[in-house]
N, C-alpha and C positions, 0 to 999 in steps of 0.2 A: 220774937216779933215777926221777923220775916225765915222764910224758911223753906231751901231748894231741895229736894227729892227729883236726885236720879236727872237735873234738867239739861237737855242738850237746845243747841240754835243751831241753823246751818242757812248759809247763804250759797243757793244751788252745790256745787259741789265743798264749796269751805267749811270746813265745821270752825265754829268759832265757841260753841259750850257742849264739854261732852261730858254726860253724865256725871254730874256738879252737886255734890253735896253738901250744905252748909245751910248754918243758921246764926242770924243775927240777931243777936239776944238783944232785949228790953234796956234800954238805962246804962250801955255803953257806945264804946266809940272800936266800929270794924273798920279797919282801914284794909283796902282790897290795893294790894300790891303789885307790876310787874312789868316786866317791857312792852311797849308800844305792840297791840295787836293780841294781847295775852287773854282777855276778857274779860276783864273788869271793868271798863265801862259798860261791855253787854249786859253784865249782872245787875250792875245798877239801874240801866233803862229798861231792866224788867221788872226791878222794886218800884220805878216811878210811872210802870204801866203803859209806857213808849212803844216794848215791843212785847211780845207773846213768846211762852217756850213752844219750840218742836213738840218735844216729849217732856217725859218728868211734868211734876208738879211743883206750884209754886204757891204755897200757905201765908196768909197772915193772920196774925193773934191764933193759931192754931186749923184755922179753919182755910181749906181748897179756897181759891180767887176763882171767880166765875166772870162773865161777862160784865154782867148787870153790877158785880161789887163794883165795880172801880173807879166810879164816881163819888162814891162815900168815901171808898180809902184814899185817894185821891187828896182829898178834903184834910187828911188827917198827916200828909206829907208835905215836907219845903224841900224846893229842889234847887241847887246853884249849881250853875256852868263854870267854864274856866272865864268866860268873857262876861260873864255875867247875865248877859240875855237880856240886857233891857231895852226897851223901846224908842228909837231915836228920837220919835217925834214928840215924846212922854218927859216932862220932868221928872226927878229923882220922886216926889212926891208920887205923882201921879203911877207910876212905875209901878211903887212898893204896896200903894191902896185898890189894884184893877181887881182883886179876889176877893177883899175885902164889900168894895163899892158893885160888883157884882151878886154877890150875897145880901146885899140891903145892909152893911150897916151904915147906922148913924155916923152924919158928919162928927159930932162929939168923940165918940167914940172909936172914929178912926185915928183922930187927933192926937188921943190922950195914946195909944196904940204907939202911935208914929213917935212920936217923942220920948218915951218909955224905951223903943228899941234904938233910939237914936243916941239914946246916953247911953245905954249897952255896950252898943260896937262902936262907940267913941267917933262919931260922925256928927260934927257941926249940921246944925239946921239947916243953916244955912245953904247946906251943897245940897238940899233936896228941893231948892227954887232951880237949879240947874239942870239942863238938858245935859244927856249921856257925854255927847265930846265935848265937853265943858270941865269935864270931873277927870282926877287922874284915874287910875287902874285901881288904887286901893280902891279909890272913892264908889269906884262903878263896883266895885264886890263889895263893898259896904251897903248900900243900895239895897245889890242883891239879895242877900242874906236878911236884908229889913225884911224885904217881897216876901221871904222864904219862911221869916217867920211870923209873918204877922197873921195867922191864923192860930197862933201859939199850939203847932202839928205835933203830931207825936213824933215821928219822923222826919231825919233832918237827910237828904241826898246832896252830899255834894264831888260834883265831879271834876276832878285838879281844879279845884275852883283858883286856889293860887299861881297855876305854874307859871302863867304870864308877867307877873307883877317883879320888877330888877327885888334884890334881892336884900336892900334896907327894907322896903317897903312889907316884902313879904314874911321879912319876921317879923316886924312889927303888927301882922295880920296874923302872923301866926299864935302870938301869945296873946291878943284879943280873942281869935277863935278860943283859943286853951280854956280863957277863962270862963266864957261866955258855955262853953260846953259844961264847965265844972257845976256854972250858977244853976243852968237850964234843966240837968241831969239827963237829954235826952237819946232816944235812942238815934245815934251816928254813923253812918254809912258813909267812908271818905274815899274817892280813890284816887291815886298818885304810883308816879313810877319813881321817886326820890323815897330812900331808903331814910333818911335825915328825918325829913317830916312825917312818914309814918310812924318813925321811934318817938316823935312827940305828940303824937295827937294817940296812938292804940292802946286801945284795951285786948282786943283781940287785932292779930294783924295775919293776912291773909298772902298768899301767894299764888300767882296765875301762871300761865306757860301752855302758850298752844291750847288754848281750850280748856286745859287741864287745872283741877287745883290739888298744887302738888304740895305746900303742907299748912296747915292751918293754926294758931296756939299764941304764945305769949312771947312777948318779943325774945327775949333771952335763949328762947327755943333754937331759934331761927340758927343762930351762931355756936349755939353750944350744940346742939341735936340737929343738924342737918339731914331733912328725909330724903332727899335724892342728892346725885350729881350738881344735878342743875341751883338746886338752893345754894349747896357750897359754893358754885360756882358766883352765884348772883352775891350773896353776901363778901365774898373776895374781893368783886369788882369794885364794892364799893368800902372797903376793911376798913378803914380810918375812920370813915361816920360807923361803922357796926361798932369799932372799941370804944369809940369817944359817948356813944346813945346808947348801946344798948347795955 
């Protein structure tokens, strides 16, 4: 689907992506792994068209991104934050319908949308007559994830969309997400620095470090085939969740 050649970013002297290769395949879930500053959110805000590579190229469906694409691919993407991103002044409704109700559709039609994804992700109706500080944290990533899907995109970006949520909360988002991925079969782009939740959400799971992506494969890899120093090290830190998930 999407798919880096060679790509680096650099903010004045910091390189933050250096020549980054990798592809996120069709009809799974890539979760981009690694410590705070590693570059996986840069990755991501390049699949959702936020920022631009330096160098290297960056493909979707097989074909170079130009300028002029990225309002069509755009179209074909849902993207969720950690905070969710919704609009204070917006109720939950309003919120999840602005792309929607900007495209022209029909009020019917949004409706039938809205309530379709609201038994989904297990979200009372009700909390979308509510304004953002109204709702708790699940609730406002509930919301979000509505917003993110209700173009039914091909592409779902989500960025620690969980890390804020205490931690009943956030498994209980977690295994909604799970299934909600399972039903939808989309392709998923997740990124998180907890080793825990990428062993439950990857198909393919990714590792970051300095700009670098230093190994890329199947969870099991990770701990049984360590490709540098650095992975063994990261898998250690965290051994308990690697034996108990992976």
């Amino acid at each position: 689907m999407f798919q880096f050649i060679g790509v680096t970013k650099q903010y004045g002297a910091k390189t933050v992506l250096s020549s980054v290769d990798l592809t996120i395949p069709s009809n799974q879930t890539t979760v981009l792994l690694g410590p705070s500053g590693s570059g996986k959110s840069t990755l991501l805000a390049m699949m959702a068209g936020l920022i631009r590579p330096d160098g290297g190229e960056l493909l979707f469906d097989g074909s170079p991104i130009r300028r002029e694409a990225w309002p069509a691919i755009r179209r074909k993407l849902g993207y969720v934050i950690q905070d969710g991103g919704l609009f204070p002044h917006l109720n939950g409704r309003e919120n999840a319908a602005l792309m929607a109700r900007h495209l022209g559709w029909k009020a019917e039609r949004i409706e039938e949308r809205m309530l379709s994804l609201a038994q989904m992700t297990q979200l009372s109706s009700d909390v979308l007559q509510r304004f953002p500080a109204e709702m708790s944290g699940g609730q406002r990533q509930r919301v979000s994830l509505i917003r993110a899907l209700m173009l039914d995109p091909e592409v779902l970006l989500l960025d620690e969309p969980l890390g804020a949520l205490d931690p009943i909360i956030r498994s209980g988002l977690q295994n909604d997400l799970l299934e909600i991925f399972r039903q939808l079969k989309k392709t998923v782009a997740f990124v998180t620095h907890d080793l825990a939740e990428a062993a439950v959400f990857a198909d393919q799971m990714v590792l970051m470090h300095e700009g670098h992506l230093v190994q890329k494969g199947a969870r099991r890899d990770f701990w049984e085939r360590p490709a540098t120093a650095f992975v063994q090290q990261f898998m250690e830190a965290q051994k308990t969740v690697a034996h108990a998930l992976l």
